[in-house]
C-alpha positions as CSV (number, residue, x, y, z in Angstrom):
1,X,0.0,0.0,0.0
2,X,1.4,3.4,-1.2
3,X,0.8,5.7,2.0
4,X,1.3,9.2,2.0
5,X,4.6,10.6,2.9
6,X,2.9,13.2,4.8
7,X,0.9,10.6,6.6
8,X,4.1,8.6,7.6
9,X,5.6,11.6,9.3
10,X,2.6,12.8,11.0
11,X,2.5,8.6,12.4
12,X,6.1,9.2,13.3
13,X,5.9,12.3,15.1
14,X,2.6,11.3,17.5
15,X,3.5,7.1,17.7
16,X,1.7,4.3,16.1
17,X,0.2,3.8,19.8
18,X,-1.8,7.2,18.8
19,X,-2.5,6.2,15.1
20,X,-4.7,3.6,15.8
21,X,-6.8,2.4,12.9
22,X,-4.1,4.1,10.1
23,X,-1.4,1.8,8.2
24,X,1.3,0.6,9.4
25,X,0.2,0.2,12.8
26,X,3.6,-0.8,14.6
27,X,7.2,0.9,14.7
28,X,8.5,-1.3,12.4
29,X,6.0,-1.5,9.7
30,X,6.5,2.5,9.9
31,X,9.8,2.0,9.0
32,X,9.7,-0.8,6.3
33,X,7.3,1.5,4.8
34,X,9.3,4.7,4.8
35,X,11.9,2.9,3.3
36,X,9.6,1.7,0.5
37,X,8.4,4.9,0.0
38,X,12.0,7.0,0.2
39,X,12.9,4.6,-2.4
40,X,10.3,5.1,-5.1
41,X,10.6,9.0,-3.7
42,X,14.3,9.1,-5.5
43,X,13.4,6.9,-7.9
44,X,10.8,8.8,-9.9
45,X,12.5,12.1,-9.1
46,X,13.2,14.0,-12.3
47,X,16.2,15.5,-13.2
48,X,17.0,19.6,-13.2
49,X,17.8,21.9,-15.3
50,X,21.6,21.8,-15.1
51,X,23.1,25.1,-14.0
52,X,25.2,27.1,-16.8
53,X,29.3,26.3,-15.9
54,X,30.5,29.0,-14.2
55,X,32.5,31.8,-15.8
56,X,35.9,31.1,-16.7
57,X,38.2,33.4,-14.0
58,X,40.2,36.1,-15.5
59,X,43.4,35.7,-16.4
60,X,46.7,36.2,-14.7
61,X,49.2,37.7,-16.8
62,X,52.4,37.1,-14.1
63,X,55.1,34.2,-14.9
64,X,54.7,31.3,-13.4
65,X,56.7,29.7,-10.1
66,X,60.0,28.2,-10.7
67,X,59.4,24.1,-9.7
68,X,61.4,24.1,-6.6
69,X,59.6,27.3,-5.4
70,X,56.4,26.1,-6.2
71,X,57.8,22.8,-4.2
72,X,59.1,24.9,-1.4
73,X,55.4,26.2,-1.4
74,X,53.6,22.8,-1.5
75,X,55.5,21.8,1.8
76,X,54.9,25.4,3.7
77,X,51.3,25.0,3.2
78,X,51.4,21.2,4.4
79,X,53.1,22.3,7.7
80,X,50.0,22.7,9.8
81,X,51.3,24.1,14.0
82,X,51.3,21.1,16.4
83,X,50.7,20.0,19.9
84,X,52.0,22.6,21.6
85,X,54.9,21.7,24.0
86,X,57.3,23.2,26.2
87,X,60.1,22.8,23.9
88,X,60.3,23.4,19.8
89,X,62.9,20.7,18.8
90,X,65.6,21.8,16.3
91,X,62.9,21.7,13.3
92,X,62.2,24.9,11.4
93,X,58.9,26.3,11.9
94,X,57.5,26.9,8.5
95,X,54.2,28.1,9.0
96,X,56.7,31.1,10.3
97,X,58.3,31.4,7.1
98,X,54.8,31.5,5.1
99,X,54.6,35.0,4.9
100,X,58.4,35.7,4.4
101,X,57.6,33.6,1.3
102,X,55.0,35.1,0.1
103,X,56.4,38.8,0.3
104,X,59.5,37.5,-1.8
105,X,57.2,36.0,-4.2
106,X,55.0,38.9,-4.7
107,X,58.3,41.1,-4.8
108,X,59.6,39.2,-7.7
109,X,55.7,39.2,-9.9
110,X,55.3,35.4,-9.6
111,X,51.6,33.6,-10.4
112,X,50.4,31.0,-7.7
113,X,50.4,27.0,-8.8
114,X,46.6,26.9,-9.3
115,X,46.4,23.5,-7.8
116,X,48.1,25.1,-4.4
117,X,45.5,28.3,-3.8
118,X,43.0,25.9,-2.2
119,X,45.4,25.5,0.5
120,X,46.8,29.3,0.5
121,X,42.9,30.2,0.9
122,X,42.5,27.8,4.0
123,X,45.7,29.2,5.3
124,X,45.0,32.3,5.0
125,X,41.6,31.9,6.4
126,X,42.9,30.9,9.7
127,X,45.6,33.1,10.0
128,X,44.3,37.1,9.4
129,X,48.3,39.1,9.4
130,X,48.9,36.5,5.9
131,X,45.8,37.8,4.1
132,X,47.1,40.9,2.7
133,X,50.6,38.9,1.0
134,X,48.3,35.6,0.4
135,X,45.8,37.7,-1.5
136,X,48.5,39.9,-3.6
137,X,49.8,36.4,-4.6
138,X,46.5,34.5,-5.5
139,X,45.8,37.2,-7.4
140,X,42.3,37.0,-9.4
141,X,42.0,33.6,-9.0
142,X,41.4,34.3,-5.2
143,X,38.3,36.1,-5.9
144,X,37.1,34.0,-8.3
145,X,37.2,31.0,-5.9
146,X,36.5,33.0,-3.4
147,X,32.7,33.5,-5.0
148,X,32.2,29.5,-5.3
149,X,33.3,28.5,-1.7
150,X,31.5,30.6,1.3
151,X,34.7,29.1,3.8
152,X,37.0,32.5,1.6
153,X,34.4,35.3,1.3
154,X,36.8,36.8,3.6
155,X,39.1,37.3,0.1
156,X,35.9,39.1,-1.5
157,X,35.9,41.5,2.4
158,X,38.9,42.1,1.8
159,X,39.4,43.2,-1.7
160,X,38.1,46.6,-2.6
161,X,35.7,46.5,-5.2
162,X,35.3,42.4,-4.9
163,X,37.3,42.5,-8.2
164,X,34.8,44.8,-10.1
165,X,37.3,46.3,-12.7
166,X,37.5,50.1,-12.3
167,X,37.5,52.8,-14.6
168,X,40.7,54.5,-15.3
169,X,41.0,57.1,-12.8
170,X,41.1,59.9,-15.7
171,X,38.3,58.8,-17.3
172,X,36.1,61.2,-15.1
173,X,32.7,60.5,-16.7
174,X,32.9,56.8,-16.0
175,X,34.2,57.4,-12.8
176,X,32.0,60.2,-11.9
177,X,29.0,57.0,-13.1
178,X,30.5,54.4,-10.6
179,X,30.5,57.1,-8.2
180,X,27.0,57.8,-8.4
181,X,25.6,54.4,-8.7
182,X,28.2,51.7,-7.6
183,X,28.3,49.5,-4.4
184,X,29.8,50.7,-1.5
185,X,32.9,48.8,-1.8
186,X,33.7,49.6,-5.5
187,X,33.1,53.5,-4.1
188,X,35.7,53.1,-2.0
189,X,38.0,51.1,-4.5
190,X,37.0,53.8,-6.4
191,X,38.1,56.9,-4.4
192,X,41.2,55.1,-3.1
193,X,42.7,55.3,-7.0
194,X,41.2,58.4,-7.7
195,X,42.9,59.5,-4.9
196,X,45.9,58.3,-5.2
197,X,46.0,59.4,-9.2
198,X,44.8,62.5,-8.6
199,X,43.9,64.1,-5.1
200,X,42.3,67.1,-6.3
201,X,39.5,64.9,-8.3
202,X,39.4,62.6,-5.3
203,X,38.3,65.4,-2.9
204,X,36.0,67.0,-5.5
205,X,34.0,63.7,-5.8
206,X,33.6,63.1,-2.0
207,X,32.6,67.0,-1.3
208,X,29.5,66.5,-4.1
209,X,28.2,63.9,-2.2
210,X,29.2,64.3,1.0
211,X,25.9,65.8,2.6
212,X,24.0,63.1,0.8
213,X,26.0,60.4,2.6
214,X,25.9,58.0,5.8
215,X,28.1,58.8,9.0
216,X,30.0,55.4,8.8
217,X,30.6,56.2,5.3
218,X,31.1,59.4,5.3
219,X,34.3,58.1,7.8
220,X,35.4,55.9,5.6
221,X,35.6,58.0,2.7
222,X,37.3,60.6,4.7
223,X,39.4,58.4,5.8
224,X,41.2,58.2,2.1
225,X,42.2,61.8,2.7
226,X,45.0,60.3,4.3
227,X,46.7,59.3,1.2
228,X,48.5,62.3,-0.3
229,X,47.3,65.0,2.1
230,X,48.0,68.2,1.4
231,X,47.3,71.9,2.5
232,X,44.7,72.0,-0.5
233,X,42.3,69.2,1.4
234,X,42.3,72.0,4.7
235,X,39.1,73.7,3.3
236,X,36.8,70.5,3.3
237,X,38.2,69.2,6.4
238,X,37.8,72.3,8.2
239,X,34.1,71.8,7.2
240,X,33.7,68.4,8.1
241,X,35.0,69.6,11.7
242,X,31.0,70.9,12.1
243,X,29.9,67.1,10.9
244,X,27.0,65.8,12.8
245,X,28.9,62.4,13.5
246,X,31.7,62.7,16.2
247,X,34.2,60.2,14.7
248,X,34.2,62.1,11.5
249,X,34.9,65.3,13.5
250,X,37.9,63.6,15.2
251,X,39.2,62.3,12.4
252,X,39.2,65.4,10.2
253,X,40.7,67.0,13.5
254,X,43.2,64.5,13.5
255,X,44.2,65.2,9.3
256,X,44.3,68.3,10.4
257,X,46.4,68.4,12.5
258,X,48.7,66.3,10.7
259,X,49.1,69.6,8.3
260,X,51.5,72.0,10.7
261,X,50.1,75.3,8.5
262,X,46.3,74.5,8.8
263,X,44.4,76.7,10.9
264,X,43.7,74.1,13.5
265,X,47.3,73.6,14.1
266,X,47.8,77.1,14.7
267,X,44.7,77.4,17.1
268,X,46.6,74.5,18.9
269,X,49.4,75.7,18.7
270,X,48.5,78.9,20.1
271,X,46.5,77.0,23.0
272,X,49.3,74.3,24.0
273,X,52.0,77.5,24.3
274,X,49.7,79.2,26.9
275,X,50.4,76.0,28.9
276,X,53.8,75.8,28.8
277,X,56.6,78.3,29.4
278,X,60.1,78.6,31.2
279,X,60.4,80.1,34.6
280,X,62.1,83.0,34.6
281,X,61.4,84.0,38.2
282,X,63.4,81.5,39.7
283,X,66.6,82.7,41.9
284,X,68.8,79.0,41.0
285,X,70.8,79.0,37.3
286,X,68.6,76.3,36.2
287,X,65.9,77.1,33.8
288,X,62.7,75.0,34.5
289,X,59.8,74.4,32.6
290,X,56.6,75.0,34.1
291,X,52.8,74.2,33.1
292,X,49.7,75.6,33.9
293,X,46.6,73.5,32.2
294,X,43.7,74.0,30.9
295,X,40.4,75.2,33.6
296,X,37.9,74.2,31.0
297,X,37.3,72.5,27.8
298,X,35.1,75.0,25.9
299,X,33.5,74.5,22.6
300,X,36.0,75.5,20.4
301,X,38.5,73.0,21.9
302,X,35.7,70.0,21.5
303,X,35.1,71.3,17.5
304,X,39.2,71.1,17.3
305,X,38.6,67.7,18.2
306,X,39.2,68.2,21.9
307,X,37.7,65.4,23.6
308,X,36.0,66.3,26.8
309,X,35.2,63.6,28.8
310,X,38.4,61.7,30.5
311,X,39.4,58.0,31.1
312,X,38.3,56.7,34.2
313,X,41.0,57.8,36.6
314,X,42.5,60.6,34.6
315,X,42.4,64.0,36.0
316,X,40.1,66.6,33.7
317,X,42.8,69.2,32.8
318,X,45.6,66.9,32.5
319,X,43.9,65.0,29.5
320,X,42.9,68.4,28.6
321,X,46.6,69.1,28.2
322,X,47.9,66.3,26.9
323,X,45.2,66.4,23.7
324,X,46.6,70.1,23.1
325,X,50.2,69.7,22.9
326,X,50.0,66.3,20.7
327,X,48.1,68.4,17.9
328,X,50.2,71.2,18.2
329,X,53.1,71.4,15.7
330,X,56.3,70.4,17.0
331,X,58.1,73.1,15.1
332,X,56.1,75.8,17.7
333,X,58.2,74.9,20.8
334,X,61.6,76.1,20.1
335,X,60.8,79.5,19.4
336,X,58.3,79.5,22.9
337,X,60.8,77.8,25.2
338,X,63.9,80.3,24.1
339,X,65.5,78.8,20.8
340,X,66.6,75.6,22.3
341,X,66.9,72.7,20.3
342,X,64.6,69.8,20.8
343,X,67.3,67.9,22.6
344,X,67.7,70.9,24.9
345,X,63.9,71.2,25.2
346,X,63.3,67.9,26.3
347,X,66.8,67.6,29.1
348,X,65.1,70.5,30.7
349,X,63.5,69.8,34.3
350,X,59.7,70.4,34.6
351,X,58.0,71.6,37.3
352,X,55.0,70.4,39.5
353,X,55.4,67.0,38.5
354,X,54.4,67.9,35.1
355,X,57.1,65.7,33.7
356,X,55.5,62.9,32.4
357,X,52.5,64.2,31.0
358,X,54.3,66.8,28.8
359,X,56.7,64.5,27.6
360,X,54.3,61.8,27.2
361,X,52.6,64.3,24.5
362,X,55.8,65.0,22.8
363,X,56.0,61.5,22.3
364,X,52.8,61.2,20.9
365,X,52.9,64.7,18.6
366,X,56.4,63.3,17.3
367,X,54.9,59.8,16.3
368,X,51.5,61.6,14.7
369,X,54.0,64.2,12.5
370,X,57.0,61.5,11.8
371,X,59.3,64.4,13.6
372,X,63.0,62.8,13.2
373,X,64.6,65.4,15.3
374,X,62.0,65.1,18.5
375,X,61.8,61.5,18.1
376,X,66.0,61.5,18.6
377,X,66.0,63.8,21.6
378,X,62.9,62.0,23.1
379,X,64.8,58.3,22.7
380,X,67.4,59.9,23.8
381,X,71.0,57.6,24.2
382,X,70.4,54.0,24.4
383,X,72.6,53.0,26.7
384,X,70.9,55.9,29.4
385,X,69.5,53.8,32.4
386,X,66.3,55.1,31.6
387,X,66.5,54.1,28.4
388,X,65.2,50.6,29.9
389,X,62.6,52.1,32.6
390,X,59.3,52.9,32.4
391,X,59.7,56.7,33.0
392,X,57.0,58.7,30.6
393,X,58.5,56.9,27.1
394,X,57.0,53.5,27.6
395,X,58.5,50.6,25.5
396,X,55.4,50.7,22.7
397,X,55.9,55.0,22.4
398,X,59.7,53.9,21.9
399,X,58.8,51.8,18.9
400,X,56.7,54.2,17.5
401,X,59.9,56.5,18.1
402,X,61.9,54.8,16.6
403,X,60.0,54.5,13.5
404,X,60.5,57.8,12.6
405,X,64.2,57.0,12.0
406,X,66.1,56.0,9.2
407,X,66.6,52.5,8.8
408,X,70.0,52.3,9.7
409,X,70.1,55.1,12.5
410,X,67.7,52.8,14.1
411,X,69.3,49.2,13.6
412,X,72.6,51.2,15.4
413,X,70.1,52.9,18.6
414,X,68.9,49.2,19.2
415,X,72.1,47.7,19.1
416,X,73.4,49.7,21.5
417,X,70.4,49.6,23.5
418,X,70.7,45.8,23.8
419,X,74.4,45.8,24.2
420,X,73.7,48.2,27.4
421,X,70.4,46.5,29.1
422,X,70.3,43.0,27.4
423,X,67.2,41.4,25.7
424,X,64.5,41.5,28.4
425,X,63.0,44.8,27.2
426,X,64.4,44.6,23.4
427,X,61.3,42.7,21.9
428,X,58.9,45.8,20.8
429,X,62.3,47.8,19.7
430,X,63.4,44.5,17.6
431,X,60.0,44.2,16.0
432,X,60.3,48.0,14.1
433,X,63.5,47.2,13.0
434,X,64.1,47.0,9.3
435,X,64.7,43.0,7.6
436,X,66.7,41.2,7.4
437,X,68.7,42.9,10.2
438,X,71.8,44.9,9.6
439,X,74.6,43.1,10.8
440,X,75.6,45.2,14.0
441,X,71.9,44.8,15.3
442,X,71.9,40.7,14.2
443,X,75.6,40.3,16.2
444,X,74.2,42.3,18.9
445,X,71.3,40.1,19.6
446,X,73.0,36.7,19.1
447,X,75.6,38.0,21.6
448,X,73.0,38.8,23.8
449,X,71.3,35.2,23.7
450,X,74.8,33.6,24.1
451,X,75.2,35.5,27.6
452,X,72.0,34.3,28.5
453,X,72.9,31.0,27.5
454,X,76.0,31.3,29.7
455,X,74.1,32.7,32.7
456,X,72.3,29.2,32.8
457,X,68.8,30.2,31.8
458,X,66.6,28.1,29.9
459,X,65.8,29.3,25.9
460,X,62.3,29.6,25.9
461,X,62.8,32.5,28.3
462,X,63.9,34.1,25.3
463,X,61.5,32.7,22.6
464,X,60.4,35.6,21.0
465,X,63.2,37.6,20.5
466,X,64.7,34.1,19.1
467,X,61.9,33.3,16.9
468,X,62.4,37.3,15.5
469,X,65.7,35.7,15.0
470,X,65.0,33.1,13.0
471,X,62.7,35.4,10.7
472,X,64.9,38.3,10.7
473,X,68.7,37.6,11.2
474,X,70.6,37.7,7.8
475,X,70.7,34.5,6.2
476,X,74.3,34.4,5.4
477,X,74.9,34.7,9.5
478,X,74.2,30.9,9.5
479,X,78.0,30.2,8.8
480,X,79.4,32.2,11.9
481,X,76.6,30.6,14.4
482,X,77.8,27.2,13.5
483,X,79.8,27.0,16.8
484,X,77.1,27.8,19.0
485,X,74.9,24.8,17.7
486,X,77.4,22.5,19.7
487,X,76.1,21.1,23.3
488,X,78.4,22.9,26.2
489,X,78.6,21.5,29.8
490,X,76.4,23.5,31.9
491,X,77.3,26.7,34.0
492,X,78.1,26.3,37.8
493,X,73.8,26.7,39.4
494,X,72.3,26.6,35.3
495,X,69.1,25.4,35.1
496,X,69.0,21.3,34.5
497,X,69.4,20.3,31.1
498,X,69.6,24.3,29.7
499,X,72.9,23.7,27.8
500,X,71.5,21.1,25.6
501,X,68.2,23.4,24.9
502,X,70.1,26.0,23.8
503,X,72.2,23.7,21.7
504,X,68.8,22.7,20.6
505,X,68.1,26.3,20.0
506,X,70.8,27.6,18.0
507,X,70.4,24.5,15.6
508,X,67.2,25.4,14.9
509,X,68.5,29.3,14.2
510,X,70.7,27.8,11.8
511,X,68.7,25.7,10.3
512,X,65.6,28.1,9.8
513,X,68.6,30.7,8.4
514,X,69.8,27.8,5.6
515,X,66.1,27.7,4.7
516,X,65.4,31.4,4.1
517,X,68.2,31.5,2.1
518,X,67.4,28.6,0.2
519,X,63.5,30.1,-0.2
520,X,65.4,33.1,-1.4
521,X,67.2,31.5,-3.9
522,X,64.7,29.7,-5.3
523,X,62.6,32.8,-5.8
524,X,65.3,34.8,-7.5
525,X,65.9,34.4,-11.3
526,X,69.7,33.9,-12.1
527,X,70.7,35.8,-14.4
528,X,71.4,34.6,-17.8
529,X,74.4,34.8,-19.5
530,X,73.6,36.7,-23.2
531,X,73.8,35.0,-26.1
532,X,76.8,36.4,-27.9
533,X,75.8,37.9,-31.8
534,X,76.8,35.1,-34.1
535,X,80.5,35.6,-35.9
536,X,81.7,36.4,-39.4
537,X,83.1,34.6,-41.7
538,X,86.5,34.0,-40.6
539,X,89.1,36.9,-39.7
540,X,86.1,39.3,-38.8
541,X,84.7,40.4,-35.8
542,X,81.2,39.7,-34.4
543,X,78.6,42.0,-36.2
544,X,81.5,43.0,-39.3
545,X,81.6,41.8,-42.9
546,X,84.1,39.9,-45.1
């Protein structure tokens, strides 16, 4: 008997015991029969309309990967992280060296294996710092994959535009068209090139539609200013100032300050050296810098893009304070605090316990205008005591100090600074140095873990700075730490056992070091030698005739 399917689920849902008088009667008969029934269900299902193939995706133009690259890649993207255990073994860790990879690969214009981007998606995926260098390197392929498989939408998130081609950036009508009409991501694709073609047509695109748009877009937009920021974008950003959204104020107070001749910067200028003077009414020789803050946070000071409100436990006119002299141009001070240079500025005592806050600002006004000369005087020497205290330049303001130095000024400053205080305070400082390390900075550190090796400690008090190490020590250093790979008896009171560990250790520095530079090799082309032009006939020269 052919029952209903709808019957047999309504049975199966209230019991057989409650079906009485329908067919089947029993548990089992239920289930005989909805076997039957799924059966002849599949069988006289017809089949669909098959769905059109999907569009081929657009081509990538870059060479392909040299075969032992694109084996080098096939076994990074097999290494999947382990159990995690106290100790590393001497193996290489080469999900470390993924994104070193990649960033060579990309430098050098290579195409993915095709058959390897499934597994560069998945990594990826899991691991958000590789998706910018995974994404360069998948290249349209990503996105095309990344519309057939819902596990990488992030690659579609994460692409401006979702791979929608964009008008040339001179071609205003089309772009002014995509402008008007497009999705919010190819608008900000969009703007973005404009911008960065040219920043006059950029601006003038955003201010005809700005009152038209939402707050979180309207910050997102202006947040493309940011790109080739000039003195010409003061005029719209001292207009946005007066924007009904207060993250859009903040940030247009933040461009503008970023501009040391915009009128904002001279209004906080002008406040911040009401602050701050020298004392000239003291009776000893030293001159001393004293502060008086703020009483009040009017409204002019909030439409600057004063904040009014403190932090929990942060005094009113301090934070006051502090907000004014970071937007103030650094270039103001000398002049106000009697032509000293910023190195004499900053050596100068401060009154009142003022100290901190004032040079905590300095700090912070140096990073946000990339000031060489204040970030020098506000690192001040390395090898200072404070150099490695708290003090008002924590470690993280340091880094960001240090940015603002050339490459090799700041290789030398850390050198020092570990050659003074050791590593226990050098990570941040290591992690804005330039790669691979210059050799002065590399020596420095691997002296630094073989003292700590001598003092008896155990490596993985030192992980960190020796897994920057492994990523960012030269390559062609392996040769010179061959010695320290050897096991040494341990130290008079060294931990148990810590001798072999950091023979352990150093094998595995050496080893990770032979790999990079086999990765690098792989990835570079060698240069061909040129085919010389084919001779004359005999007793002529290449290129002459008989």
């Amino acid at each position: 008997m052919n029952t209903p399917w709808e019957t047999l689920v309504t049975t199966a849902l209230l019991g057989t015991d409650r079906r009485r008088g329908t067919t089947p009667d029993t548990p089992r008969a239920l289930l005989d029969e909805a076997a039957l029934n799924t059966v002849r269900r599949r069988a006289g299902l017809r089949p669909a309309t098959a769905a059109p193939h999907p569009e081929p995706a657009a081509p990538d133009p870059r060479p392909p990967l040299p075969t032992p690259a694109r084996h080098r890649l096939a076994t990074l993207l097999a290494d999947r992280p382990g159990t995690a255990t106290t100790r590393r073994g001497s193996a290489p860790d080469l999900l470390e060296l993924l994104p070193q990879w990649l960033a060579t690969a990309n430098a050098q214009g290579y195409a993915p294996p095709p058959e390897l981007l499934p597994a560069l998606l998945d990594a990826a995926r899991g691991r958000t710092d590789l998706r910018p260098q995974a994404l360069t390197f998948a290249g349209p392929r990503a996105l095309w994959l990344a519309h057939l498989n819902p596990d990488w939408k992030f690659a579609l998130r994460a692409t401006p535009g979702a791979g929608t081609a964009l008008p040339a950036p001179d071609d205003m009508e089309q772009v002014e068209l995509l402008w008007q009409e497009g999705l919010f991501a190819e608008r900000v694709a969009l703007l973005a090139a404009v911008r960065a073609h040219t920043p006059e047509a950029a601006r003038t695109l955003l201010a005809g539609t700005w009152s038209t748009e939402r707050a979180e877009d309207r910050l997102m937009f202006l947040d493309s200013l940011r790109t080739g920021l000039t003195d010409a974008d003061e005029p719209f950003l001292e207009q946005a100032l007066t924007d009904r959204s207060r993250n859009v104020r903040a940030t247009a107070a933040e461009l503008l300050s970023a501009l040391p001749n915009s009128a904002l910067a001279a209004r906080m200028a002008d406040r911040a050296l009401t602050c701050v003077s020298l004392d000239l009414t003291t009776t000893t020789t030293t001159t001393t810098i004293t502060v008086e803050a703020p009483h009040e946070c009017d409204a002019a000071m909030e439409r600057d893009g004063i904040t009014a409100k403190p932090p929990a436990g942060r005094g009113e006119r301090s934070w006051w304070l502090g907000q004014l002299i970071e937007a103030a141009p650094l270039n103001r001070w000398p002049a106000r605090l009697g032509g000293r240079t910023p190195e004499d500025i900053v050596a100068l005592p401060v009154a009142d316990d003022w100290w901190d806050e004032l040079h905590a600002a300095w700090c912070r006004a140096a990073v946000r205008q990339q000031d060489t000369a204040w970030s020098r005087a506000l690192l001040g020497p390395p090898t200072s005591p404070d150099a490695a205290g708290p003090g008002a330049v924590s470690l993280a303001e340091r880094s960001k100090l240090l940015a603002a130095l050339p490459a090799e000024e700041r290789a030398e400053w850390v050198a020092r600074f570990i050659a003074a205080h050791g590593l226990s305070e050098a990570f941040q400082l290591l992690g804005v140095c330039a790669t691979p390390w210059a050799r002065p900075l590399g020596r420095a550190v691997v002296d630094a873990l073989n003292i700590a090796r001598d003092a008896g400690s155990y490596p993985w008090s030192f992980s960190g700075v020796m897994g920057l190490a492994e990523r960012c020590l030269d390559p062609e250093e392996a040769v010179r730490l061959e010695g320290l790979t050897a096991t040494v008896e341990d130290p008079q009171d060294a931990a148990p056992g810590a001798g072999g560990y950091w023979a352990e250790a150093f094998q595995r520095l050496v080893g990770t070091l032979r790999l990079r530079k086999a990765m690098r090799d792989e990835l570079t082309p060698h240069a061909t030698t040129p085919t010389p032009p084919p001779a004359g006939p005999r007793g002529t020269g290449p290129g002459e005739t008989a």
